[in-house]
N, CA and C of each residue as an Amber inpcrd file, in Angstrom:
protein
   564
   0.8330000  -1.1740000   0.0000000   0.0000000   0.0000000   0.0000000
   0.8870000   1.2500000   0.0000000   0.5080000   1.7590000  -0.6370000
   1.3620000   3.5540000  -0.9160000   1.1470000   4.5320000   0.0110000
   1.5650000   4.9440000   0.6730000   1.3570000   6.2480000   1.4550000
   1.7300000   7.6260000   0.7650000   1.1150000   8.0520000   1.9490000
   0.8340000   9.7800000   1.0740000   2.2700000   9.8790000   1.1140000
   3.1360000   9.6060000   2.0190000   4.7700000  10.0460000   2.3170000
   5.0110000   9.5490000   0.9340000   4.7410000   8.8320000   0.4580000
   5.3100000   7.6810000  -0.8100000   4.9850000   8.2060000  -1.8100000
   4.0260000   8.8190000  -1.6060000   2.9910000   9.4580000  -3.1480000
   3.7230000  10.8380000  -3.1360000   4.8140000  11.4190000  -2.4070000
   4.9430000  12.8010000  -2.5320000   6.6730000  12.4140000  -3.1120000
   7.1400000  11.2910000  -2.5270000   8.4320000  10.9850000  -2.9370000
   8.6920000  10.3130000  -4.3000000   7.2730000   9.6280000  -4.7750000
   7.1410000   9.2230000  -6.0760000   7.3490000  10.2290000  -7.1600000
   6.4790000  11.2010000  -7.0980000   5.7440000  12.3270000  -7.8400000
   7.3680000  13.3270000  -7.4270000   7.8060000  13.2860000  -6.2810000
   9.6060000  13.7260000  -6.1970000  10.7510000  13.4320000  -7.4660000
  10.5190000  11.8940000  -7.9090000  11.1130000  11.3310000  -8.7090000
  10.7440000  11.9170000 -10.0320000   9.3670000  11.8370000 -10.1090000
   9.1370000  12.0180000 -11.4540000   9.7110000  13.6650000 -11.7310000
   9.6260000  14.4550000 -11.0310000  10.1590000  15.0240000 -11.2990000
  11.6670000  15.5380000 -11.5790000  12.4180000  15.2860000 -10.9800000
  13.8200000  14.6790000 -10.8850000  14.5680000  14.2920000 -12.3920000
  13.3880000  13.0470000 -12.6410000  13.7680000  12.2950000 -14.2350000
  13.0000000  12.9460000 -14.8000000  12.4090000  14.1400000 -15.0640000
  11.5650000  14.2570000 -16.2360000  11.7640000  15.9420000 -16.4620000
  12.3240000  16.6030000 -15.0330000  12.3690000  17.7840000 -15.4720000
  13.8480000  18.5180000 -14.9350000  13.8690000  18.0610000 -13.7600000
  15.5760000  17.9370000 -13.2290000  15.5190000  18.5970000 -11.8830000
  16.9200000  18.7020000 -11.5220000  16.9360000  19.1590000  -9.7710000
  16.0160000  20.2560000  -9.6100000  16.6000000  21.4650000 -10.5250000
  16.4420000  22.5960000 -10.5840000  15.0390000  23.1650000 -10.4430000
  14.1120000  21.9250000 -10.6370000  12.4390000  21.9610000 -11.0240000
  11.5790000  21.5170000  -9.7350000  12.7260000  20.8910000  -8.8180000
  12.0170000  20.2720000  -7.5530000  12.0460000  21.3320000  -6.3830000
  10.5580000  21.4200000  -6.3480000  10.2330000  22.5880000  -5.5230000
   8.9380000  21.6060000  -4.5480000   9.0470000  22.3440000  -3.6380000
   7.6660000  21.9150000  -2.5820000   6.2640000  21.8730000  -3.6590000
   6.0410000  23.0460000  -3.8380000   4.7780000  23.2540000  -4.8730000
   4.9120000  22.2470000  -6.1520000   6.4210000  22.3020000  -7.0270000
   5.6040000  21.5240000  -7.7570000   5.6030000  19.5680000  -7.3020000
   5.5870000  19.5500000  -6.2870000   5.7300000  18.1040000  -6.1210000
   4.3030000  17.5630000  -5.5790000   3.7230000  19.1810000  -4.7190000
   2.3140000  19.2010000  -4.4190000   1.4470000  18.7530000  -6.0960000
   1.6620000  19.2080000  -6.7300000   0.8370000  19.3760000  -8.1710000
   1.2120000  18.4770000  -9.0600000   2.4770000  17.7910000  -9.0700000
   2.5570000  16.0580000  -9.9500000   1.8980000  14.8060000  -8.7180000
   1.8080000  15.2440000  -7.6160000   1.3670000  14.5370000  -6.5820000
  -0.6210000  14.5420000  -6.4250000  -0.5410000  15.7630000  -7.1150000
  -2.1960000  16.3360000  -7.1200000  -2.8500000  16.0500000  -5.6930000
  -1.8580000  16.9880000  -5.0050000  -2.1590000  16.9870000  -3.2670000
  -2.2820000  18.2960000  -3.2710000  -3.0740000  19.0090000  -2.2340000
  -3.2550000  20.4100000  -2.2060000  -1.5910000  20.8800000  -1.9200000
  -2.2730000  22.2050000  -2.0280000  -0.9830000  22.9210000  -1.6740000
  -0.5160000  23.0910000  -0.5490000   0.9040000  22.9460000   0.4780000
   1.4900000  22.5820000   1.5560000   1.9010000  21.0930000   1.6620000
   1.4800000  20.1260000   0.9310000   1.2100000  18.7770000   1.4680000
   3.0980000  18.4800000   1.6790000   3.9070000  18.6160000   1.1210000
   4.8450000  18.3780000   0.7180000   5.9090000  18.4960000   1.7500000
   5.7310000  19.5540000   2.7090000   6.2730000  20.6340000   3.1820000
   5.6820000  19.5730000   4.7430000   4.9160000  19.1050000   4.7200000
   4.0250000  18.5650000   6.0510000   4.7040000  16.8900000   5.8890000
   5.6910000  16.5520000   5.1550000   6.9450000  15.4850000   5.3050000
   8.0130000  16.0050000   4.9810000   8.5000000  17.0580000   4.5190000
   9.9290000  17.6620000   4.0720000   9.6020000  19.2230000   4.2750000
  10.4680000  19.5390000   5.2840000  10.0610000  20.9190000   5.7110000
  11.2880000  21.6520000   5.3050000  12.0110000  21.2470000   4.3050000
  12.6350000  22.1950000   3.4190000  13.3510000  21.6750000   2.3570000
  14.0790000  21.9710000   1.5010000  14.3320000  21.4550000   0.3880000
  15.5720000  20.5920000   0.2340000  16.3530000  20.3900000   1.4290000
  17.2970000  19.2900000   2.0100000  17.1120000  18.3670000   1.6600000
  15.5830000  18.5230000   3.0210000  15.0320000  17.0990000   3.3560000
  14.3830000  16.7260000   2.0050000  13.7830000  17.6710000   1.3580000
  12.8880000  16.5210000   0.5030000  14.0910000  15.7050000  -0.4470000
  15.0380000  16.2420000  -0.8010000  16.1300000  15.4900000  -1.5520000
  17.0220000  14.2530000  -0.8560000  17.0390000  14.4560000   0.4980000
  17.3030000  13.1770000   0.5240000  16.0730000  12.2870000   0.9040000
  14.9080000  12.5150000   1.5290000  14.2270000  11.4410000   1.3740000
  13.5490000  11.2430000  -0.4290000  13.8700000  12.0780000  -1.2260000
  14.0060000  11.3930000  -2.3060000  15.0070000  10.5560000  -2.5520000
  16.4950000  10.5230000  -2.2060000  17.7780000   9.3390000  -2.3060000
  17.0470000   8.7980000  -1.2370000  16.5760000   8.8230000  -0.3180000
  15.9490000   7.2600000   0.2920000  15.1840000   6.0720000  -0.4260000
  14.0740000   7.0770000  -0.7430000  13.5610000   6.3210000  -2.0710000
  13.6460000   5.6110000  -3.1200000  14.7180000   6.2250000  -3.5130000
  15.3920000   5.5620000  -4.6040000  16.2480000   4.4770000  -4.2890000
  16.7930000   4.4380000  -3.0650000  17.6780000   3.3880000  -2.5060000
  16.8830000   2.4030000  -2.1450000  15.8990000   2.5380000  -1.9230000
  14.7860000   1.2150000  -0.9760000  14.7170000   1.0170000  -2.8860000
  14.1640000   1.6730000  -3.5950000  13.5030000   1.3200000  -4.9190000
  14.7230000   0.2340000  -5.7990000  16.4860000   0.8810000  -5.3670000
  17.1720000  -0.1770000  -5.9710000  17.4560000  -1.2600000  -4.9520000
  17.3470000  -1.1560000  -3.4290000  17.6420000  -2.0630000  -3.0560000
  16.7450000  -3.3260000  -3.5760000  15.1940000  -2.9710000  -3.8400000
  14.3320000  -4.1830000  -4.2130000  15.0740000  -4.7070000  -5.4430000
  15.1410000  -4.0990000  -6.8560000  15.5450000  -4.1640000  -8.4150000
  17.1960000  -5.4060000  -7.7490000  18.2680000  -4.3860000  -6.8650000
  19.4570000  -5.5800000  -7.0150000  19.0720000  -7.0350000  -5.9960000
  18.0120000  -6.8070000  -5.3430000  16.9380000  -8.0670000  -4.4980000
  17.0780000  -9.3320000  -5.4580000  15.5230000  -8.3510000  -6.8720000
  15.2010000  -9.3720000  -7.4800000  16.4600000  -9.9420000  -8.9580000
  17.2360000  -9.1160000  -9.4090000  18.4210000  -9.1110000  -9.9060000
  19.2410000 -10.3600000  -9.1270000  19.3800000 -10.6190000  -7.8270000
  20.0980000 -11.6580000  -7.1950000  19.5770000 -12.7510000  -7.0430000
  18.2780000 -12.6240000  -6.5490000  16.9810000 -13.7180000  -6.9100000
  17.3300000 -14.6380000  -8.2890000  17.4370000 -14.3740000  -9.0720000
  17.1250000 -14.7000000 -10.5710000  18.6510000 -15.4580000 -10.5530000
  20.0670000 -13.9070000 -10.6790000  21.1940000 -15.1540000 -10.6220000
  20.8060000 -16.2870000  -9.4680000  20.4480000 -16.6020000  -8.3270000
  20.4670000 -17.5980000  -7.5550000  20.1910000 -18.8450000  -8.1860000
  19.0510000 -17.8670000  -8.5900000  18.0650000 -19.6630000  -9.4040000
  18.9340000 -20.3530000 -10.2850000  19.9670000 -19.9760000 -10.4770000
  20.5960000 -20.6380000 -11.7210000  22.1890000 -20.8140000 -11.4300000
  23.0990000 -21.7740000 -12.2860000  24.4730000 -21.7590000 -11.9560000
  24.9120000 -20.7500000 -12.1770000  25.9980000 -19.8300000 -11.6690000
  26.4290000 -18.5640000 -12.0930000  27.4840000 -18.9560000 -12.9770000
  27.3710000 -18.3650000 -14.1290000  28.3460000 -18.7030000 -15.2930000
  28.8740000 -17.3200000 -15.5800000  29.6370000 -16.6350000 -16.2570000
  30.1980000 -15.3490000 -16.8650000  29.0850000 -15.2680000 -17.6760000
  29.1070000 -15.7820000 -18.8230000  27.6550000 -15.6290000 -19.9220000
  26.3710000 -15.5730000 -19.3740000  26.3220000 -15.8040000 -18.3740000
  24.3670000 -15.8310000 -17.8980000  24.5660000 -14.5360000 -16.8190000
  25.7350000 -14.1200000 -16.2860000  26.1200000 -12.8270000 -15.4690000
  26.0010000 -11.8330000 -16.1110000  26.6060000 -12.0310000 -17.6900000
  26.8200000 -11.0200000 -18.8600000  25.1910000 -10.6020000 -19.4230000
  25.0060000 -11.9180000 -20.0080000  23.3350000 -11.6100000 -20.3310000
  22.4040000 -11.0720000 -19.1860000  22.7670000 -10.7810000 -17.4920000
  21.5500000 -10.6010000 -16.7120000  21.8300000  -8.8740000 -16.0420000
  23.1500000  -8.9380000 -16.4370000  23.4760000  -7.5680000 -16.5130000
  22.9860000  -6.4480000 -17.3800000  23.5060000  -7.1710000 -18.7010000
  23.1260000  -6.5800000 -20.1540000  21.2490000  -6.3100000 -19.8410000
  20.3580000  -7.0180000 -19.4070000  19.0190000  -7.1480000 -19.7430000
  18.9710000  -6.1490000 -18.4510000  19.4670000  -5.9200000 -16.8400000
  19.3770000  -4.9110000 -16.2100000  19.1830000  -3.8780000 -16.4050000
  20.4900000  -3.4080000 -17.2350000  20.8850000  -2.0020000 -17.7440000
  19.4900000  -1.7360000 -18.9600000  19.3510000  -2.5530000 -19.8880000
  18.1070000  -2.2030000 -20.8170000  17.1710000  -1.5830000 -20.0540000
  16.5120000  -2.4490000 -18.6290000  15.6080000  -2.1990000 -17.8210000
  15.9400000  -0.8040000 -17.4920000  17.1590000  -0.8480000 -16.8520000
  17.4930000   0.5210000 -15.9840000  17.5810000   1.9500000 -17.3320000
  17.7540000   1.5580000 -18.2300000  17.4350000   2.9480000 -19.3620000
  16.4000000   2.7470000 -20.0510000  15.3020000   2.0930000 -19.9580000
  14.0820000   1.9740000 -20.7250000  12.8700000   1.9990000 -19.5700000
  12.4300000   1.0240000 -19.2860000  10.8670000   1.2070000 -18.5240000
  11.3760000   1.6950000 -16.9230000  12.7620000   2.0530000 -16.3810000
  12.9370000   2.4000000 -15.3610000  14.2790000   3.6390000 -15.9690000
  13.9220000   4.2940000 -16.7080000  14.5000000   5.4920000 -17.2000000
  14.1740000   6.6930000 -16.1110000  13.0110000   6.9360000 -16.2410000
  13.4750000   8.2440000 -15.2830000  13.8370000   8.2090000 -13.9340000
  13.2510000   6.9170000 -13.3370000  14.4530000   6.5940000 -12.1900000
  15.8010000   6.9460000 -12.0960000  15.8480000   6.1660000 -13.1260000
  17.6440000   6.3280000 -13.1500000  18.0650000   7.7860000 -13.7890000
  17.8310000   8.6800000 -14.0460000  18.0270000  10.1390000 -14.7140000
  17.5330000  10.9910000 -12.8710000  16.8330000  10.3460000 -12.1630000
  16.6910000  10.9170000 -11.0600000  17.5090000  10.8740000 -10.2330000
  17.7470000   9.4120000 -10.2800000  19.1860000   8.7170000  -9.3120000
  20.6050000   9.4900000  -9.6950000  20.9950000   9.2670000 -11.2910000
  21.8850000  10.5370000 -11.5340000  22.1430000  12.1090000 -10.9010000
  20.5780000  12.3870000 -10.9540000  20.4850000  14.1290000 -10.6050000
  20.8550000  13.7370000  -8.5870000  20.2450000  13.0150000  -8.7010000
  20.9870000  13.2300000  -6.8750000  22.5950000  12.9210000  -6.9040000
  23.0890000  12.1110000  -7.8640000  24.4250000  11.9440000  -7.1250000
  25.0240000  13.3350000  -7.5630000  24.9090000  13.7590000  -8.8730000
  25.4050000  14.5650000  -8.5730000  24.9470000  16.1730000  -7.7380000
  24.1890000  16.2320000  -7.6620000  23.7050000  17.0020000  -6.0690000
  24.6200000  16.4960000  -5.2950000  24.7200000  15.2670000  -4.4410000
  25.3880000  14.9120000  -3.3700000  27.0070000  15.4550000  -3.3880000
  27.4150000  16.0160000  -5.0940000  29.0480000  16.4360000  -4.5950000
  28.8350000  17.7010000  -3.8980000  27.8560000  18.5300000  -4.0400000
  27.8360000  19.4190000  -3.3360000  27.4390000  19.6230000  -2.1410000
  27.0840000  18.2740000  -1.4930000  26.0220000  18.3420000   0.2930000
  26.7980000  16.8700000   0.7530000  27.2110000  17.3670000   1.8360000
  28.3660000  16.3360000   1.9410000  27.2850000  14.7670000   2.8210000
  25.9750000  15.5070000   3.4390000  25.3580000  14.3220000   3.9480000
  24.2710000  13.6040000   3.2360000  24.1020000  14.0270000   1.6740000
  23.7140000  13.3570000   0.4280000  24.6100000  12.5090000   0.2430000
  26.0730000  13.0340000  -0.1430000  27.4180000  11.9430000  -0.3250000
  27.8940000  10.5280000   0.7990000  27.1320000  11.3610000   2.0670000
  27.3060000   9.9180000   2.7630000  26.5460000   9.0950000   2.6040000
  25.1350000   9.2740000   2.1600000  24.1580000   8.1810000   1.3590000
  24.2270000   7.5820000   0.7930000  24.9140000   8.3670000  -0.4630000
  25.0820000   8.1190000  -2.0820000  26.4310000   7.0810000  -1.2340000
  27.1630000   6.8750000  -0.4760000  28.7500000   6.4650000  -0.2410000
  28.1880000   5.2170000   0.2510000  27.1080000   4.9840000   1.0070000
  26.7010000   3.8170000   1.8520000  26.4640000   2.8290000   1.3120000
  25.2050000   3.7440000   0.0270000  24.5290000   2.8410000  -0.9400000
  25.7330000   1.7300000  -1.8170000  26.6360000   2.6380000  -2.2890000
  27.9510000   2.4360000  -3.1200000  28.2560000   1.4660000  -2.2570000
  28.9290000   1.5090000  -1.2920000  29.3210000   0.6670000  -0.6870000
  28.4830000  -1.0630000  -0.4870000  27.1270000  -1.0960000  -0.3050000
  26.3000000  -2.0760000  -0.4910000  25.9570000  -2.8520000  -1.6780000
  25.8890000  -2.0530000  -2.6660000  26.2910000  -2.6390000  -4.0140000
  27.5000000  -3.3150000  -3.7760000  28.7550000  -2.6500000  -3.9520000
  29.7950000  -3.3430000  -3.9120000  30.0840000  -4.9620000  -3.4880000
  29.7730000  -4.5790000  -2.0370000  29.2700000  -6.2100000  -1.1940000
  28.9420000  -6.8240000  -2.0140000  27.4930000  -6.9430000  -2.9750000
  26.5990000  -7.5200000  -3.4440000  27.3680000  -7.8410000  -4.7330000
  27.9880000  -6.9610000  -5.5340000  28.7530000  -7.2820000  -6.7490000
  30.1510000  -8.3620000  -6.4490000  31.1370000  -7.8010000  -5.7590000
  31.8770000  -8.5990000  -5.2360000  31.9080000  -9.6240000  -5.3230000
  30.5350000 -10.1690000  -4.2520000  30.3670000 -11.2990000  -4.1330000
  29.8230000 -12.3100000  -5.5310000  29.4270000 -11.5630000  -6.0380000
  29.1470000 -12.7510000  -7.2900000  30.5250000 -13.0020000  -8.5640000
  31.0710000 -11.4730000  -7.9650000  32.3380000 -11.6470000  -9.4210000
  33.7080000 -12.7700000  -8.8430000  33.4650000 -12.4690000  -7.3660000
  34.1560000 -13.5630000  -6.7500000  33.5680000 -15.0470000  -7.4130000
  32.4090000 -15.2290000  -7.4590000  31.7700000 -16.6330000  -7.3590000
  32.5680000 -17.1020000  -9.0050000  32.6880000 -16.0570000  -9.7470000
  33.3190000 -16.1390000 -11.2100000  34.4720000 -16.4610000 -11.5470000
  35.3600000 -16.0930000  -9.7900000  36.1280000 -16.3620000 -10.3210000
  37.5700000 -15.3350000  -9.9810000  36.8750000 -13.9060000 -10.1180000
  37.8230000 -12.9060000  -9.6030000  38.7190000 -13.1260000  -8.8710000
  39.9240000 -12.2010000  -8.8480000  41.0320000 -12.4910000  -8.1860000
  40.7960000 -10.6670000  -7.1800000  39.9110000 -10.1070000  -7.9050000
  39.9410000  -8.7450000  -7.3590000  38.8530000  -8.1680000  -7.4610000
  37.5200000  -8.7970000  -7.0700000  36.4610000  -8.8340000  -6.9470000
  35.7760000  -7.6280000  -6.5250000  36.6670000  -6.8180000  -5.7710000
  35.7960000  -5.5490000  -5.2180000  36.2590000  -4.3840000  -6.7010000
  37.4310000  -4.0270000  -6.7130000  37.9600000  -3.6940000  -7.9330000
  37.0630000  -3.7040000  -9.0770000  37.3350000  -5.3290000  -9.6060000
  36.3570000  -5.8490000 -10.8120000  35.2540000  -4.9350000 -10.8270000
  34.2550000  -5.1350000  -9.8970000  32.8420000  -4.4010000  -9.8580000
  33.0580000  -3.0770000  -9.2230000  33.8480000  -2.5760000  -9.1330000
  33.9350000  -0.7760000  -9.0140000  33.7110000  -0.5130000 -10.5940000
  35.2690000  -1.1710000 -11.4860000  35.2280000  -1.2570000 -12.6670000
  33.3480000  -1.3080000 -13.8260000  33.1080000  -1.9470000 -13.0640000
  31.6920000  -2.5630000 -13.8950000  30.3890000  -1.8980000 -13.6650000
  30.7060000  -1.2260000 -12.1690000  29.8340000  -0.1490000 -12.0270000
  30.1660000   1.0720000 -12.8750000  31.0200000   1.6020000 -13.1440000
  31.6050000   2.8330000 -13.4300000  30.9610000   2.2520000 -15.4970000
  31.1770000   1.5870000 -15.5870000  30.9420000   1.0450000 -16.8180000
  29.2470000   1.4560000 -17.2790000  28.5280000   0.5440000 -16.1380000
  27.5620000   0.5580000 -15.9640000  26.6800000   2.3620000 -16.0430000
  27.3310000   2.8460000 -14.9970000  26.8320000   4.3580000 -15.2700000
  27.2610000   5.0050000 -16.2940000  27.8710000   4.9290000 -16.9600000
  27.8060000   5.7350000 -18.3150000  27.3010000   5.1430000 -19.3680000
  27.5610000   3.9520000 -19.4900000  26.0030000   3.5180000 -20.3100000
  24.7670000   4.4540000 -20.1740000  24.2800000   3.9640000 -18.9870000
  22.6480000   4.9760000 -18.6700000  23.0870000   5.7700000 -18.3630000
  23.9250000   6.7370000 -18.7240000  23.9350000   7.8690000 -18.5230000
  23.6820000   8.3430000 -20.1440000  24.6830000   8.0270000 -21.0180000
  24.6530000   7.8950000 -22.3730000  23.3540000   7.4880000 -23.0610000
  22.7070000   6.4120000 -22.3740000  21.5430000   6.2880000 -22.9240000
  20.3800000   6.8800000 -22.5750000  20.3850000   7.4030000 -21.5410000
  18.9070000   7.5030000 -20.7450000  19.3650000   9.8630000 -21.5190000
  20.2990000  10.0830000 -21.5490000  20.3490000  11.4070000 -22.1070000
  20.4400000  11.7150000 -23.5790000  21.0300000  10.5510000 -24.5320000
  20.7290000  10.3940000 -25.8060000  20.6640000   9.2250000 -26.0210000
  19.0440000   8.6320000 -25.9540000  18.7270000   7.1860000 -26.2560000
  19.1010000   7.4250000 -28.0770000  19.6570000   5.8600000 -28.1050000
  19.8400000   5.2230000 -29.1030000  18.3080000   3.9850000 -29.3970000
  17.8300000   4.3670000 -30.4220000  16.8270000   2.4700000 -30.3150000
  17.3430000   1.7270000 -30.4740000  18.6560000   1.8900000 -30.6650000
  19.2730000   0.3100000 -31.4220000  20.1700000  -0.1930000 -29.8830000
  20.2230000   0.5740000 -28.6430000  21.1610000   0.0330000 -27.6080000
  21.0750000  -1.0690000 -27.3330000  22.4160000  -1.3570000 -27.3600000
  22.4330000  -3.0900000 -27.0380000  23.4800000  -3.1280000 -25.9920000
  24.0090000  -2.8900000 -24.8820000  25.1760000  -2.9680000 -23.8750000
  26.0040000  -4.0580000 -24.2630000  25.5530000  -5.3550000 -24.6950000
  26.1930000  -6.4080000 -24.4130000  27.6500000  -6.3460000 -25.0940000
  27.7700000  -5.8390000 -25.8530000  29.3680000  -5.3460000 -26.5400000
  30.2010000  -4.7380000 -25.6530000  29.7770000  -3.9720000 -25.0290000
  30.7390000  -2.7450000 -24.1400000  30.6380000  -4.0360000 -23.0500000
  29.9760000  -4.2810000 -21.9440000  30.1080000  -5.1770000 -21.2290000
  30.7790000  -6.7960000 -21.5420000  30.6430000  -7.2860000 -22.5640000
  31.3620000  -8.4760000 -22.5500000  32.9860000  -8.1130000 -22.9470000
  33.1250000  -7.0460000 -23.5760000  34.7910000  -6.4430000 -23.6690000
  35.4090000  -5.9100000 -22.4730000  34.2450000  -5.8650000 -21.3280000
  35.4640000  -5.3210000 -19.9030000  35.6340000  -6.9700000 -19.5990000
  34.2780000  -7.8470000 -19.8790000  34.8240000  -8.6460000 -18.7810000
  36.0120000  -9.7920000 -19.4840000  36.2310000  -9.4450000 -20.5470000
  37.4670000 -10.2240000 -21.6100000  38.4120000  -9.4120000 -21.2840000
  38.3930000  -7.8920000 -20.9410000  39.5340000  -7.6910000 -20.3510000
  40.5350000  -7.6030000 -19.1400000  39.0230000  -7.8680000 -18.0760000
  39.1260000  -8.3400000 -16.8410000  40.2020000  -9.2560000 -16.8530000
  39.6120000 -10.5020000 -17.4800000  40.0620000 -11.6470000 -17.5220000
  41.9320000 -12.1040000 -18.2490000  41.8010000 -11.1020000 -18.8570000
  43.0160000 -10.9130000 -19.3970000  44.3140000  -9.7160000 -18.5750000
  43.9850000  -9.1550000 -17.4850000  44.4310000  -8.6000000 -16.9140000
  45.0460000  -9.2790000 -15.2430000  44.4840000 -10.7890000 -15.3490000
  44.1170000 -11.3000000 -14.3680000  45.2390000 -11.5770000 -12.9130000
């Protein structure tokens, strides 16, 4: 069930990915939220707060996505090729039907270089991924597993960054991603 807190941090996002930092105001989050006016202000009583409980949001929203992302590798043997293909089909997700998410998630990090207790969020989150990546590039095989997936993240964000700011229809990741991890492997 959605709460009004939820419905103001949603309608936060959309704005975020659809119009940018610069656009997120109390009022207009009241009016993509189609809550009277104040509502906004009566969970974020200034424009701090509403930005990071928007990076809250978004962190509960990827913690579920790398949940069911781990779910899926579980079910199956972890191979490089079925890691490669579940990555590759992520990132599609993460610049197509979860696009302005991720164009939102962007606009906070970079907000966070300028607010140093956004950056400890944005640093935590980073850090929890990591764990989570690690551990599977280990299962592959890695000799430098935390490394590896710094590498693959950093990869990873400029893709959707590249895509989600000048989509291509024809994006296909799986090229750029199967050439780090051949060079991973060759670096070993």
């Amino acid at each position: 069930m959605t709460t009004r807190r939820d419905q103001v941090l949603d309608a936060a996002v959309r704005i975020l990915g659809t119009r940018g930092i610069r656009q997120l105001t109390h009022r207009a989050v009241d009016a993509e939220a189609r809550l009277s006016e104040g509502s906004t202000s009566n969970y974020f009583r200034n424009r701090d707060a509403l930005v990071a409980g928007v990076l809250d949001r978004l962190v509960t929203q990827d913690e579920q996505a790398w949940g069911l992302f781990s779910a899926d590798l579980s079910n199956t043997e972890l191979t490089l090729d079925g890691f490669v293909d579940a990555v590759v089909q992520f990132v599609v997700e993460l610049a197509a039907a979860a696009r302005i998410s991720t164009l939102a998630r962007h606009a906070i990090f970079l907000e966070a270089a300028h607010h140093e207790h956004l950056l400890r969020q944005v640093e935590s989150r980073r850090n929890t991924l990591l764990t989570w990546g690690a551990t599977w590039l280990e299962q592959l095989g890695s000799p430098h597993p935390e490394r590896d997936f710094a590498v693959l993240r950093s990869l990873l964000d400029g893709l959707l960054i590249h895509q989600c700011t000048l989509p291509d229809p024809d994006f296909d990741p799986t090229f750029a991603i199967r050439a780090l991890f051949d060079g991973l492997r060759r670096h070993v």
